[in-house]
N, C-alpha and C positions, 0 to 999 in steps of 0.2 A: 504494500500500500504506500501510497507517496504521503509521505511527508511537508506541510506545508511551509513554505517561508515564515519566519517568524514577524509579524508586523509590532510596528509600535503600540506596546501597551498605554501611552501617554494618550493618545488617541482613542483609545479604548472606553474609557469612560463616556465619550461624547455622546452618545446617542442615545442609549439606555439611563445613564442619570444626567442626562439637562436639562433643567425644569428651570422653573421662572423665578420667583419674587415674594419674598414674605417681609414682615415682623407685628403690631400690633395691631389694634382695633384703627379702624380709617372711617370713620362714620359721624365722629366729630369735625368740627371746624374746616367742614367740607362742602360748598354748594353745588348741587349735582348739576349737570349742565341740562339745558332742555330734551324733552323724552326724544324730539326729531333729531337732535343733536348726538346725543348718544344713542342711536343707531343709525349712526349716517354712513350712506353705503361707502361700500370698497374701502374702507381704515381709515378715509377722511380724516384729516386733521382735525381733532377736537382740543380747545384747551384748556386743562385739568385744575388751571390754579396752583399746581404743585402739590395734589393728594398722590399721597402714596401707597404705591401698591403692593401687597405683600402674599407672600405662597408659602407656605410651610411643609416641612416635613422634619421626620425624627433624626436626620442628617444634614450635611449641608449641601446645600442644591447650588449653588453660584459654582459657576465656572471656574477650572481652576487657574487657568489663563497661560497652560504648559502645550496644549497643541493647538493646531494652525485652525482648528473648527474650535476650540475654548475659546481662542483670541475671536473669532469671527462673532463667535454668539455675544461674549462682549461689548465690541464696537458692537454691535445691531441693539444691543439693550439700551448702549447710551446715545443712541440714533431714537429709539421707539420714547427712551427716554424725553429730548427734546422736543417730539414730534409731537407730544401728549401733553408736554409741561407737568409730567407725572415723576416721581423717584421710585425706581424698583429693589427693592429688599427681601431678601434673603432669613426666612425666621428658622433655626434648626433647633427643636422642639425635643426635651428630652424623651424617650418611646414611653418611659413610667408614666409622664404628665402631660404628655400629649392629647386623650384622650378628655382626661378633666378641663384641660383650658379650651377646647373643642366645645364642649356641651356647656361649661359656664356663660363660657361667652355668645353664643348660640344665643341661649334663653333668655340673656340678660340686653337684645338686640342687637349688638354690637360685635360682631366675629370677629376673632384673635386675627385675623386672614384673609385676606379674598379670595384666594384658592388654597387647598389641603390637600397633603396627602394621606390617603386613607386605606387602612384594609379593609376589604372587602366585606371581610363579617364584624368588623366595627360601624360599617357605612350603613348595614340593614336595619341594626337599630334607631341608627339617623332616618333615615328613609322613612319607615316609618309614623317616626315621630315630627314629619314635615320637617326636616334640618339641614334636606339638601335640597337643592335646584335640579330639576331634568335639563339634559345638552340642549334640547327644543328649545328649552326658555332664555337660553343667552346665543348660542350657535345662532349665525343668520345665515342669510343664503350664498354668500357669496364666500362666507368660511371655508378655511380651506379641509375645517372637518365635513362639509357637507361638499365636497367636492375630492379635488386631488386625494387629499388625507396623508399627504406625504409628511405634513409637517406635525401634526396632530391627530388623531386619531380615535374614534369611539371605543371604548372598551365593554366589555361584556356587560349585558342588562342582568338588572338586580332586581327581585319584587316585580318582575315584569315589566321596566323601562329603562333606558339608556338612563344615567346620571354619571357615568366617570369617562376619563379623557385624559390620554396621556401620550407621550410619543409613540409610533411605532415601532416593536421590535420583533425580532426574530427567532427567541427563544422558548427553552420550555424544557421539560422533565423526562426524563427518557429513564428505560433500563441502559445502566453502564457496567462493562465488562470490560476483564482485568487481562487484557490481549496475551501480557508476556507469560499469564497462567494459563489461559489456553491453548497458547504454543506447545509449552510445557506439557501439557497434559493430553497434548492431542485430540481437544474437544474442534469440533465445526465452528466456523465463525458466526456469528448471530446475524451479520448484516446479511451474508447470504442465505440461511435460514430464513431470514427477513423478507429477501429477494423473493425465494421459492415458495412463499406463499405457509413455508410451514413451524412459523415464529408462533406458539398457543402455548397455552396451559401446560398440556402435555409435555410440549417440547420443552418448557422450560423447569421440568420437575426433571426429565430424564437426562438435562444436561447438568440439575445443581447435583443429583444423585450420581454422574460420574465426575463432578466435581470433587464431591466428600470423602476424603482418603486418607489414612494415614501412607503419608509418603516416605518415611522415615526408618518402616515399620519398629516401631517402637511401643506396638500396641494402642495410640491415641491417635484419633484424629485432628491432623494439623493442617488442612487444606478442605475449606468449606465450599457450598455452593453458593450461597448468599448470605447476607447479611442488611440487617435494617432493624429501624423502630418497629414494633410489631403495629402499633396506632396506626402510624403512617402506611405502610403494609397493607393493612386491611382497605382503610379507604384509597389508597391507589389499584387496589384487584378490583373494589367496587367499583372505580371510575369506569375501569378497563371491562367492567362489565354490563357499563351501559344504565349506573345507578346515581343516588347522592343519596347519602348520609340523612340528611334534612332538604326537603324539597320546599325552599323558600315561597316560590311563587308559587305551587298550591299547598301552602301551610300543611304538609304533611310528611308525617316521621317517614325512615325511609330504612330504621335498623330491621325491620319485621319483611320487608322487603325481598322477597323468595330471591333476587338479585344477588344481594347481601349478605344474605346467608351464602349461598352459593359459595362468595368471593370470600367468606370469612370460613368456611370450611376447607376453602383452598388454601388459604395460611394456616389454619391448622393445622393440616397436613406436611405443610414447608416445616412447621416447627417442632410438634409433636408425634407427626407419624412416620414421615420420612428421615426428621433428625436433620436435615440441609442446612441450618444457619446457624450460624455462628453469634452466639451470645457471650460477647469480652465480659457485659461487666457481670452479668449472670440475672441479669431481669430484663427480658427481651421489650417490658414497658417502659425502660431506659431510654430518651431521647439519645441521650450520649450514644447509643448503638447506631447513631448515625453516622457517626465517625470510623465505627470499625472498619470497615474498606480500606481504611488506610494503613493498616497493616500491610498490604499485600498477599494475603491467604485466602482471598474471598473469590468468587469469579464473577458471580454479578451482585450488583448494589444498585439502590435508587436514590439519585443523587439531582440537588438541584445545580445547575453551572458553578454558581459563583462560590461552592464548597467541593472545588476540582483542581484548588491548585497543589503545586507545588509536593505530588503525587511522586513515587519514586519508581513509577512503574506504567507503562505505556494502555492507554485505555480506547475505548470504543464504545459509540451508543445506537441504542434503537429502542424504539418504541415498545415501554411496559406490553408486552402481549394482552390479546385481546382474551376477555372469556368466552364463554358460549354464549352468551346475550349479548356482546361487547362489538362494536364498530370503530372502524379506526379514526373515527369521528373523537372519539373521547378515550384516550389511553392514559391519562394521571389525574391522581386529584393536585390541585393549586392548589392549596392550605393558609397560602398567605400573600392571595391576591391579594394589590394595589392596586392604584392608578391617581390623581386628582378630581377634587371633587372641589365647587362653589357652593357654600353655606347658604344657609336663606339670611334674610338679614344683611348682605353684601348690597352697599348701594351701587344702581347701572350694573349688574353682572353682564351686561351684554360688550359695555365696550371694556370692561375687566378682562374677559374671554378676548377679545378682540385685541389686545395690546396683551397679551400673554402668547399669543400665537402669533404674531409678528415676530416676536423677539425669537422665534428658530429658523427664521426667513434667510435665509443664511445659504452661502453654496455649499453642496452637497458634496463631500469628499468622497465618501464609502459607496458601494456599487450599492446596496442595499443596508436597511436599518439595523445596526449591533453588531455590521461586519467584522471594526476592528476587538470587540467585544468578544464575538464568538470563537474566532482567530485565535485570538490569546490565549483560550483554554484549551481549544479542540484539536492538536496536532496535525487530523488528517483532512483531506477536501473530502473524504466520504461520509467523515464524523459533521460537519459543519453539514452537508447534501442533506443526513437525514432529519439532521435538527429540522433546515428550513423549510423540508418538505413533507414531511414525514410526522414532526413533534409539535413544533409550533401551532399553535391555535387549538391545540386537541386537547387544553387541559380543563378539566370539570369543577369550577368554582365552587368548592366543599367549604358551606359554612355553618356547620352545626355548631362550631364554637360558639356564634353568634347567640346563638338562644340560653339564657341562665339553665344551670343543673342537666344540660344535655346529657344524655350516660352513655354517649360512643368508646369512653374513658372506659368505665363500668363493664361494658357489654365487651370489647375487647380483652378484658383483662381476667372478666370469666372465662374467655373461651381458651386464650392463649396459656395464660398461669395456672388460672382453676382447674384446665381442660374439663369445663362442662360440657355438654351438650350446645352447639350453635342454634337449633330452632327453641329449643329452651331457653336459652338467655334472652334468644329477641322478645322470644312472648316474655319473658320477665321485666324486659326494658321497656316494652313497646307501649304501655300507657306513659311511663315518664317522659319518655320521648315528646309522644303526642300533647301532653300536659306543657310542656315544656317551647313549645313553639305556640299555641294556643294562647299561651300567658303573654308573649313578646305581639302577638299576633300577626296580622299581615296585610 
């Protein structure tokens, strides 16, 4: 397999995190320009008086001003800057107290923000509770979201309507496999498995079962077939088989789900019947078992990109395999969708959004969105091929966290630790479940 050039990691960032403009409430000692004014077509010069505009998130989103597209989106900030008589700032929000200064200020009229960024299953409770804006109500026509969408882009609907909007990218959640151990061990490659149409279930029980070996013979097994969160686990087989955890938009639990079962009896078996994974710290509900891959004794792992570097062993991905119910439509669960969202309470969100989206107006270096991003992690042109074609967009926005007292926690950890029964435990969870989304409502 060829090996790629290695691109500028400095550049790497550009795409995937540049975002726009934060710091505090802007709702004061502000006169909002006329309603025709602020939405005057094609970015019209409106001018702002000098209010400022501000976007948050639990990092820092300003440019870092180290490659030749940092410096561009810069200059363009302090061009949109000008053009608006507005100042764009930058608010990076601790993750602990992000959420409270979000909803304080929300309710108290005044948002810490004019645009946020937000996970997914924090945004539902917003939603909601009326706290966010749908795209429709600031997006106009001539936006480059309701058009090209190079610059900006819709992201996945929530509760049944568009409300987030973030760059385009190219990424997403794959099965990764641990190449120089299957060289070693003379297992088939997955991409061509992949190719030949016979990448399932099956295949992937009978490649971690010729994975598990004591290689050593030393009596122990020192070479596993996978390894992962067992949580995580579960709802990526569900994804992959065409379920979710919590079905937001029709308010209804989703662990009792003949789907779920299915996907949860299939990791029980990865863990409890076939013995395939490898559990370092010895409690397979360990998040920390996320890491185990990095030992290099694993063959496959499910790994998000940006916990792929600096690996000491040569890798490859493809798509989480499909179940019997499963389409290659939907092969991982997200867990911790983002994107930006506009507050209610934001005065003008229309040309807020409109001078936010200017500012990536910028030329385009990369052939396509997270190139130098994906580059940097991915070694091969066939690893990057399948991300773009293959992984991207396939991922199943799992937000049962979002609902208080969900028991996917619970119902996993009977099945995988307790080894109960899986149709048993749903039925044991499946009133709380339903209680529990009922209560948040929808």
């Amino acid at each position: 397999m060829r090996k790629m050039k290695g691109l500028s990691i400095l550049v790497m960032c550009l795409t995937l995190l540049l975002s726009a403009c934060s710091k505090e409430t802007n709702t004061t000692d502000y006169t909002p320009p006329s309603e025709t004014a602020a939405s005057s077509p094609e970015g019209e010069a409106v001018d702002l008086g000098g209010r400022v505009i501000r976007v948050a998130a639990w990092w820092d989103l300003k440019p870092a001003g180290e490659s030749a597209s940092d410096k561009a989106r810069l200059d363009k900030i302090a061009e949109v800057e000008q053009k608006y008589n507005v100042k764009i700032e930058f608010l990076n929000v601790p993750f602990e107290e992000y959420m409270n200064k979000f909803t304080t200020t929300v309710l108290a009229g005044e948002p810490f923000a004019d645009i946020v960024q937000m996970e997914y299953k924090s945004a539902l409770p917003a939603i909601l509770k009326g706290q966010l804006v749908p795209v429709d109500e600031f997006a106009q026509s001539f936006s480059n979201i309701n058009n090209e969408a190079n610059l900006i882009t819709r992201y996945p609907a929530i509760a049944g309507h568009e409300y987030a909007f973030d760059n385009p990218t190219a990424i997403g959640l794959g099965m990764h496999y641990n190449r120089d151990l299957f060289k070693k061990l003379g297992l088939p490659d997955l991409q061509e498995l992949y190719a030949s149409g016979e990448w399932n279930w099956e295949k992937f029980i009978e490649i971690a079962k010729l994975a598990t070996k004591d290689t050593d013979n030393d009596g122990k097994t020192d070479v596993y077939g996978y390894s992962g969160w067992a949580l995580d686990a579960v709802k990526h087989f569900a994804a992959a088989n065409g379920v979710k955890l919590a079905d937001e938009e029709a308010g209804k639990e989703g662990i009792s789900d003949p789907r779920t079962i299915e996907a949860a009896e299939f990791v029980n078996r990865l863990y409890n019947t076939e013995k395939v994974v490898k559990v370092k710290t010895g409690d397979p509900m360990n998040w920390e078992e996320s890491n185990t891959f990095k030992d290099g004794d694993v063959a496959m792992f499910t790994s998000a990109e940006w916990n792929l570097r600096d690996l000491t062993f040569d890798m490859g991905v493809v798509p989480i395999p499909n179940g019997p119910q499963g389409t290659k439509e939907m092969t991982y669960a997200n867990t911790s969708a983002s994107a930006k969202f506009i507050p209610k309470g934001v005065v003008d969100p229309k040309i807020v959004y409109q001078i936010y989206e200017e500012t990536f107006d910028i030329p385009q270096i990369e052939e396509y969105p997270g190139q130098d991003y994906l580059e940097s992690i991915y070694g091969h042109e066939e690893d990057v091929a399948m991300i773009r074609e293959h992984i991207a967009g396939t991922g199943v926005i799992m937000i049962d966290d979002a609902y208080p007292d969900y028991p996917t926690y619970s119902f996993v950890q009977d099945v995988i630790v307790n080894k109960a029964s899986v149709a048993a435990s749903a039925e044991k969870y499946k009133a709380q479940a339903q209680a529990s989304i009922d209560k948040l409502g929808k």
